[in-house]
KOLTI-183906 format. One line per field, with one value per residue: x, y, z of N, C-alpha, C in turn; residue in three letters; residue number from 1. Coordinates in pm, whole numbers, padded with zeros to 5 digits. Layout:
N
n_xx <- c(X ...) .
n_yy <- c(Y ...) .
n_zz <- c(Z ...) .
ca_xx <- c(X ...) .
ca_yy <- c(Y ...) .
ca_zz <- c(Z ...) .
c_xx <- c(X ...) .
c_yy <- c(Y ...) .
c_zz <- c(Z ...) .
res <- c(ALA ...) .
n <- c(NUM ...) .
This chain:
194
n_xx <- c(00084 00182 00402 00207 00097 00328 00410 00171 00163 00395 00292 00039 00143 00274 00044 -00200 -00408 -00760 -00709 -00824 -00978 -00954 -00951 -00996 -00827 -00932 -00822 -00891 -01175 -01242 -01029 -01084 -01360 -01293 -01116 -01343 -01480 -01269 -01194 -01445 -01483 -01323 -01356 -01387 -01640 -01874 -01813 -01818 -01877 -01873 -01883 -01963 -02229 -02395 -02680 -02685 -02489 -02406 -02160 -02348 -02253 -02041 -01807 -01734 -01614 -01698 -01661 -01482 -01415 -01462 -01346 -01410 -01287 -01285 -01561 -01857 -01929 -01714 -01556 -01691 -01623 -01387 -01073 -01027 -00883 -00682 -00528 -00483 -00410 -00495 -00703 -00723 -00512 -00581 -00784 -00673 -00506 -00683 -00783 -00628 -00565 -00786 -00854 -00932 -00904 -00694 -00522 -00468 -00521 -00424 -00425 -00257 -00240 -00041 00044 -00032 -00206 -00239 -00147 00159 00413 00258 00286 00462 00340 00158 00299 00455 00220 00148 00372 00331 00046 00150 00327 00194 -00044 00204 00256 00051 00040 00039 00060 00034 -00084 00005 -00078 -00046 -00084 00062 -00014 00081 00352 00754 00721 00575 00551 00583 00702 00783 00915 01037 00779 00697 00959 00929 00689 00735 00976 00818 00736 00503 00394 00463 00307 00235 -00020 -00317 -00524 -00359 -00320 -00564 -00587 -00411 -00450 -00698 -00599 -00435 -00614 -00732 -00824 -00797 -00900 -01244) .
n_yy <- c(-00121 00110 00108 00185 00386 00607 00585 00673 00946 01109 01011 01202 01434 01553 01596 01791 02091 02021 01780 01479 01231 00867 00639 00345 00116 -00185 -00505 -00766 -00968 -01064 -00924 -00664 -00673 -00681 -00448 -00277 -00357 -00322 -00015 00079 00012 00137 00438 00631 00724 00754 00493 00465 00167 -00055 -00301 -00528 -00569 -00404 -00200 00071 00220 00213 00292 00481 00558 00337 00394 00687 00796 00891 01122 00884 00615 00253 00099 -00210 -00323 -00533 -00649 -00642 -00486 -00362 -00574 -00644 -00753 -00697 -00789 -00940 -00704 -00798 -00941 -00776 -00459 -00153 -00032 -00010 00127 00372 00460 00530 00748 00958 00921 01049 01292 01421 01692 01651 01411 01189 00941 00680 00365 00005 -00281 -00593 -00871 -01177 -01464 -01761 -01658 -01427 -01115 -01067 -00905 -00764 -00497 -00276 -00183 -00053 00113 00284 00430 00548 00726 00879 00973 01117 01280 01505 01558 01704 01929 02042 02165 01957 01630 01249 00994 00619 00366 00021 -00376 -00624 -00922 -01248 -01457 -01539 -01711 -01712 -01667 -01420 -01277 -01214 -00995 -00844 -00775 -00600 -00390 -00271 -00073 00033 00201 00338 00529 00407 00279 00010 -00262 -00554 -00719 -00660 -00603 -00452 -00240 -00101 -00014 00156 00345 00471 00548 00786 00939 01010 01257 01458 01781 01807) .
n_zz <- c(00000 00073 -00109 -00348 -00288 -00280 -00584 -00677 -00598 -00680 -00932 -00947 -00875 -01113 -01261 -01459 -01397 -01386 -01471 -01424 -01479 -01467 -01713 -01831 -02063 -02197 -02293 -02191 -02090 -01830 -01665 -01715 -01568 -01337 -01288 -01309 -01067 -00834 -00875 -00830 -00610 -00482 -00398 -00576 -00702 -00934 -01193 -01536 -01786 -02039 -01963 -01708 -01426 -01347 -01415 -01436 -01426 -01696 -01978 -02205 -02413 -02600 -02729 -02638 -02392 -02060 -01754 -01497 -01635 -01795 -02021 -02204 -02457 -02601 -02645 -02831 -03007 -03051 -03203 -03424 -03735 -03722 -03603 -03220 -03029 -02852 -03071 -03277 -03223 -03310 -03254 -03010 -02942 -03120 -02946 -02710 -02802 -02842 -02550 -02424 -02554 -02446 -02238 -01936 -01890 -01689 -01580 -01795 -01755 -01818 -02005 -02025 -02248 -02296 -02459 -02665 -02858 -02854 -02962 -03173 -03028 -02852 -02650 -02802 -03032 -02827 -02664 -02833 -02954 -02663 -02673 -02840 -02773 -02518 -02581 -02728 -02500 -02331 -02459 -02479 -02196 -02022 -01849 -01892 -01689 -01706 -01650 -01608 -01671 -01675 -01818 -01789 -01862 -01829 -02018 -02208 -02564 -02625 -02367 -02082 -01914 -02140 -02261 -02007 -01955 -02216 -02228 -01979 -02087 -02226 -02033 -01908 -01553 -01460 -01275 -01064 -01030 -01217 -01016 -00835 -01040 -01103 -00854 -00790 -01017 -00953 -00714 -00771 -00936 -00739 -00485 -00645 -00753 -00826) .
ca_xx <- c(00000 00285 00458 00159 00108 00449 00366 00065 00172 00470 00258 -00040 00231 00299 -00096 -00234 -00545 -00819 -00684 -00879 -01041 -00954 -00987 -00962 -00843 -00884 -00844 -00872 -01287 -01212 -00950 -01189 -01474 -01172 -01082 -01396 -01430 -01170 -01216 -01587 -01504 -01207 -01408 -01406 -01726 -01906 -01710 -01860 -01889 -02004 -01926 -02038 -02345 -02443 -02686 -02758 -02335 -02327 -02155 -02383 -02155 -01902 -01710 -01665 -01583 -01760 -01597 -01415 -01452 -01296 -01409 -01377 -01241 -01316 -01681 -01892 -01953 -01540 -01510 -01738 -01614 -01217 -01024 -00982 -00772 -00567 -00460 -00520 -00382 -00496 -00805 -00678 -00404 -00614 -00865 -00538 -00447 -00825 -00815 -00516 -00640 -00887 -00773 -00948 -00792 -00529 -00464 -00481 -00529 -00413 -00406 -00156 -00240 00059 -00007 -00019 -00355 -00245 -00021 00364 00465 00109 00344 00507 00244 00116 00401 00459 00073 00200 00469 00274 00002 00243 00382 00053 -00029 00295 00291 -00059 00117 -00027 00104 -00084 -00011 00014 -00073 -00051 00000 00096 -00094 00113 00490 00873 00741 00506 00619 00642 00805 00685 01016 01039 00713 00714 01050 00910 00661 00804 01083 00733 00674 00399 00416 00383 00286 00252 -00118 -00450 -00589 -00270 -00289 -00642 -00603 -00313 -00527 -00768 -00532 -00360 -00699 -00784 -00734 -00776 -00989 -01309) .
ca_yy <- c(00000 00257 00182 00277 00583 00619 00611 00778 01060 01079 01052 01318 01564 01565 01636 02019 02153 01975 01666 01435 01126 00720 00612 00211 00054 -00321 -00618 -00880 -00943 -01063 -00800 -00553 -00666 -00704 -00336 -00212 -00387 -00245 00133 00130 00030 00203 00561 00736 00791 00646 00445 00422 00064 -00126 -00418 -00545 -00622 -00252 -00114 00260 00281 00150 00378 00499 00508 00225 00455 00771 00787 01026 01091 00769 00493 00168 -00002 -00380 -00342 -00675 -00639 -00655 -00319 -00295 -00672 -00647 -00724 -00683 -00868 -00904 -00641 -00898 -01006 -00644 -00342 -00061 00026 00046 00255 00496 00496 00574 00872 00983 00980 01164 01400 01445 01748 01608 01277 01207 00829 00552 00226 -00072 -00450 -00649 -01028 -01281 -01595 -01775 -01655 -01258 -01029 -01090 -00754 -00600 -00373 -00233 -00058 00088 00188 00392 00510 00627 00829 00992 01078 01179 01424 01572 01629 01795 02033 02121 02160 01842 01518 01131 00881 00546 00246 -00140 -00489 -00748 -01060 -01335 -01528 -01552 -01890 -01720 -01650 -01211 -01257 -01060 -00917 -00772 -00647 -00464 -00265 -00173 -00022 00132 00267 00446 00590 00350 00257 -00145 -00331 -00717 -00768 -00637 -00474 -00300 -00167 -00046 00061 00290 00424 00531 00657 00914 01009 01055 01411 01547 01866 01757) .
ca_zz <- c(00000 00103 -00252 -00463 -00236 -00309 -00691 -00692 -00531 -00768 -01074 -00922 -00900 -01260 -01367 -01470 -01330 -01463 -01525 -01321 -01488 -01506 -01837 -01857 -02192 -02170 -02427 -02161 -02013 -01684 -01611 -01750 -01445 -01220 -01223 -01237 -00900 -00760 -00907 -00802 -00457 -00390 -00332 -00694 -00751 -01066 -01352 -01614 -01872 -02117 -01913 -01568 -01407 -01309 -01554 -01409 -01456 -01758 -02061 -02301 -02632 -02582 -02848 -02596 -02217 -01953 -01647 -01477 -01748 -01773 -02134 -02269 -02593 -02655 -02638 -02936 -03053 -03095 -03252 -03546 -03842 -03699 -03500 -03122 -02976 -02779 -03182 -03330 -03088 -03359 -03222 -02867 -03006 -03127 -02846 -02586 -02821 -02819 -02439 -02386 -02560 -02351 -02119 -01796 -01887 -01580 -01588 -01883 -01714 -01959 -01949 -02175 -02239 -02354 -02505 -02821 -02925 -02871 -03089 -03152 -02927 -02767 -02577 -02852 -03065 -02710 -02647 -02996 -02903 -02544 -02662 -02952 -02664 -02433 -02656 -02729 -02383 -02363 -02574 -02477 -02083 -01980 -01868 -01877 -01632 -01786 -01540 -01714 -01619 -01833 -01764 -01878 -01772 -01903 -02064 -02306 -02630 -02603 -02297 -01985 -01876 -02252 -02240 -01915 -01993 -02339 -02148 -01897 -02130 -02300 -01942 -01825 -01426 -01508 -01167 -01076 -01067 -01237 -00907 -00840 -01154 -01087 -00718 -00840 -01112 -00880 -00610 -00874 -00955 -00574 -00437 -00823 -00769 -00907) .
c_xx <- c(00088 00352 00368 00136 00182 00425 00258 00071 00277 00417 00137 00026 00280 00144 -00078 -00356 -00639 -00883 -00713 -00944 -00949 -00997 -00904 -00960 -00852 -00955 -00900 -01054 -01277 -01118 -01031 -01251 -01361 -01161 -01220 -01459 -01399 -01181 -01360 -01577 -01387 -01272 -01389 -01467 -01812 -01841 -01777 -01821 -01941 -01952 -01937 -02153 -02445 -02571 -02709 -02585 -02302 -02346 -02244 -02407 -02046 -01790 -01657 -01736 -01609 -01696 -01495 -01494 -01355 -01409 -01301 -01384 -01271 -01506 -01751 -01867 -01799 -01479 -01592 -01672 -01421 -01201 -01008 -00853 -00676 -00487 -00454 -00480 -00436 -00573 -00790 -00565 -00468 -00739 -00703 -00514 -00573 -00851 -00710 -00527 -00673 -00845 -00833 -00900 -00685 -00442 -00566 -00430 -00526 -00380 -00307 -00157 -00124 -00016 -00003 -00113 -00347 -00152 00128 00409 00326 00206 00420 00433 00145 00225 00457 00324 00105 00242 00428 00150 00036 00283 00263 00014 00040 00321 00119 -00062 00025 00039 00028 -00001 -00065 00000 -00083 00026 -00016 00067 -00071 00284 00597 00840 00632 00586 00728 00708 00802 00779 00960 00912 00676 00827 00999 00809 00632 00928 00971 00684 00586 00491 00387 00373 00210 00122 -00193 -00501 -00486 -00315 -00439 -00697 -00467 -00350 -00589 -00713 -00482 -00478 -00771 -00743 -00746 -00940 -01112 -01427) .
c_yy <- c(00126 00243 00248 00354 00640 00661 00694 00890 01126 01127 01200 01449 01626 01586 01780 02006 02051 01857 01537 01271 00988 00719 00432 00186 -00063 -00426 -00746 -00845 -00897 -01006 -00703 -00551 -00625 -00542 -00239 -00222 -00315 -00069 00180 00135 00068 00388 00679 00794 00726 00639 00382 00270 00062 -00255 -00388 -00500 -00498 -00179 00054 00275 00217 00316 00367 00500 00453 00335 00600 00745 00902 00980 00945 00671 00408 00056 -00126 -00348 -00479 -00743 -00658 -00559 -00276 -00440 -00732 -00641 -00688 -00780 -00839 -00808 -00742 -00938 -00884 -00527 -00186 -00012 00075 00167 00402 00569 00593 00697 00953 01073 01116 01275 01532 01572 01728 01450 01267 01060 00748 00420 00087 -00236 -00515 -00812 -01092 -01407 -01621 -01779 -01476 -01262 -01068 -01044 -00701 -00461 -00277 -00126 00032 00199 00332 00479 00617 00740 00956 01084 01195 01338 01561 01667 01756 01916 02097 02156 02054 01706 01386 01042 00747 00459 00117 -00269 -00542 -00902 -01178 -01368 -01502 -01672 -01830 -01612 -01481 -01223 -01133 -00953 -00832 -00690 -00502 -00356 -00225 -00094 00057 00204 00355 00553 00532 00341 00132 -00211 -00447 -00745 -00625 -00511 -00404 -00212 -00022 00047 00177 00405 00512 00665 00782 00985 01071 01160 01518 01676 01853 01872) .
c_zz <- c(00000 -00065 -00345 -00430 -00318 -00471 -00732 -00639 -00639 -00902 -01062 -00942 -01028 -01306 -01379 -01385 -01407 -01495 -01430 -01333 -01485 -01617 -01875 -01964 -02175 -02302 -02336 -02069 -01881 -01611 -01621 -01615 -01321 -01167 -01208 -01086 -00825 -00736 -00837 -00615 -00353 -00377 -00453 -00742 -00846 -01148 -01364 -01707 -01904 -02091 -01797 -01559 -01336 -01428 -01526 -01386 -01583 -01928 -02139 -02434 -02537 -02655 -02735 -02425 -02183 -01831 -01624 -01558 -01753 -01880 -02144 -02409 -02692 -02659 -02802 -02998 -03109 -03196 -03421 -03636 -03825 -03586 -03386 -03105 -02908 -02929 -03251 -03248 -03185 -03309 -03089 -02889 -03008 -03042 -02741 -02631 -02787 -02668 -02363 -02370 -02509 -02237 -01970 -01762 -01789 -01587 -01688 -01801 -01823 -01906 -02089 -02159 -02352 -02385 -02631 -02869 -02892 -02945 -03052 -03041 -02900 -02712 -02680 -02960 -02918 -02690 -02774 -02973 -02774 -02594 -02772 -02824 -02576 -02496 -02716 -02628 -02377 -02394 -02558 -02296 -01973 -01948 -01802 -01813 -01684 -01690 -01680 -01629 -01682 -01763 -01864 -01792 -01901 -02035 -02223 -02460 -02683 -02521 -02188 -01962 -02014 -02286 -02149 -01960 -02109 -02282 -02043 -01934 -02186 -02153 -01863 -01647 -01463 -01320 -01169 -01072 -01136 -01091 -00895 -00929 -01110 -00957 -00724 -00913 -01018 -00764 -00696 -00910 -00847 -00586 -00560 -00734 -00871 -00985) .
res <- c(UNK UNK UNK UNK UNK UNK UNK UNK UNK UNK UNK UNK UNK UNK UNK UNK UNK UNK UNK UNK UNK UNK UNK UNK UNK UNK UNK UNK UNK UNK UNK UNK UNK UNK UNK UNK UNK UNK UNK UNK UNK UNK UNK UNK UNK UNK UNK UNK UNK UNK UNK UNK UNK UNK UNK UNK UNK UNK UNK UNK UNK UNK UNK UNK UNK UNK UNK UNK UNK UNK UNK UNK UNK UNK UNK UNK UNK UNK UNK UNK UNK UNK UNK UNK UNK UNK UNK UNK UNK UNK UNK UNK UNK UNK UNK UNK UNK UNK UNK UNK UNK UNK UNK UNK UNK UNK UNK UNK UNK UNK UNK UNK UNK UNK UNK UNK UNK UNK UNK UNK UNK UNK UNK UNK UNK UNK UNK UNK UNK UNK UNK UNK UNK UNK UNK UNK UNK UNK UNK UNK UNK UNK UNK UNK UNK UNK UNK UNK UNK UNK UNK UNK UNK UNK UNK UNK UNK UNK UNK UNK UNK UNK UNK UNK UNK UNK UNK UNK UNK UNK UNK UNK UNK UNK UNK UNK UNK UNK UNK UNK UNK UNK UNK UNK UNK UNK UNK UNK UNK UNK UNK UNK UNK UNK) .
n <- c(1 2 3 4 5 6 7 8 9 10 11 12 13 14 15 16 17 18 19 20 21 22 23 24 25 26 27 28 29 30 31 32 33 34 35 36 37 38 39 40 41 42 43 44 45 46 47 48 49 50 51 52 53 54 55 56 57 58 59 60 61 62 63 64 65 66 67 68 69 70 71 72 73 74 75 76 77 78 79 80 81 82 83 84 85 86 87 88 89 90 91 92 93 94 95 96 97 98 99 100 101 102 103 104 105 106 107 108 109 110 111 112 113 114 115 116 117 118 119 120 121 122 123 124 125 126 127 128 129 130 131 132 133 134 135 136 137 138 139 140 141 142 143 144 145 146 147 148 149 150 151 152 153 154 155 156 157 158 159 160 161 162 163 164 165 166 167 168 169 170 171 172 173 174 175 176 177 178 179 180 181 182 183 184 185 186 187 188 189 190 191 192 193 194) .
């Protein structure tokens, strides 16, 4: 608990005015429910979906995020007619730049599944996405904190080590489970002047 203080205090200090929301990207379901779990009952307020079993929180347009949001990419509405994001990262790509954007945008929450039924490198077109966001921000005097965990082992064929440092060489904060990921999110968004 004291390190993601520790982190979240860290990354809060780097927002602007403003900049206040959660914004979940996720390829993986049951990570998806997982953090909104976590986000809903760690004291944020309402986060929004278009999954879980909530319907008076559930997003509106799957396609754009109000306030704290934490979408399943892997849902229908995003799998029509293209391929899973877990095998496909373009669409998450250009959702992430989307939210960035966003100038009340404060933290991108991200899930990264390994295996031999996801993409070669997932972390590597985020990562190219990150740093194009990032720079955005930037230059509009803004900066996005990047949370992600990579849900997967040394044994699978990407290679977890190799995805976390790509990763965290784009700036993300990568941490060892799912709820971390999402109880960090939250905390960085704690305290935001709402």
């Amino acid at each position: 608990a004291a390190m993601l203080e520790g982190l979240a205090a860290a990354a809060r200090d780097r927002l602007g005015p403003g900049q206040r929301f959660v914004r979940g990207l996720y390829s993986g379901g049951s990570l998806c429910d997982e953090a909104l779990l976590v986000l809903r009952a760690g004291g944020l307020g309402p986060v929004l979906s278009n999954a879980g079993d909530d319907p008076s929180l559930r997003l509106p347009d799957p396609w754009r995020s109000q306030g704290h949001t934490v979408v399943d990419l892997g849902e229908e509405d995003f799998t029509q007619g293209r391929p899973h994001p877990m095998i496909d990262p373009r669409l998450r790509c250009e959702r992430l730049v989307a939210e960035a954007a966003d100038p009340e945008t404060a933290v991108i929450l991200l899930d990264v599944v390994l295996g031999y039924g996801a993409h070669d490198d997932p972390a590597g077109p985020l990562a190219a996405a990150m740093a194009e966001a990032q720079a955005a921000a930037t230059a509009d005097g803004r900066h996005i904190a990047f949370v992600a965990h990579v849900c997967g082992t040394d044994l699978d064929p990407q290679g977890l080590a190799h995805q976390e440092e790509t990763l965290r060489r784009a700036g993300a904060v990568v941490v060892p489970t799912n709820a971390q990921a999402a109880r960090l999110a939250g905390r960085i968004a704690m305290g935001r002047p709402s």
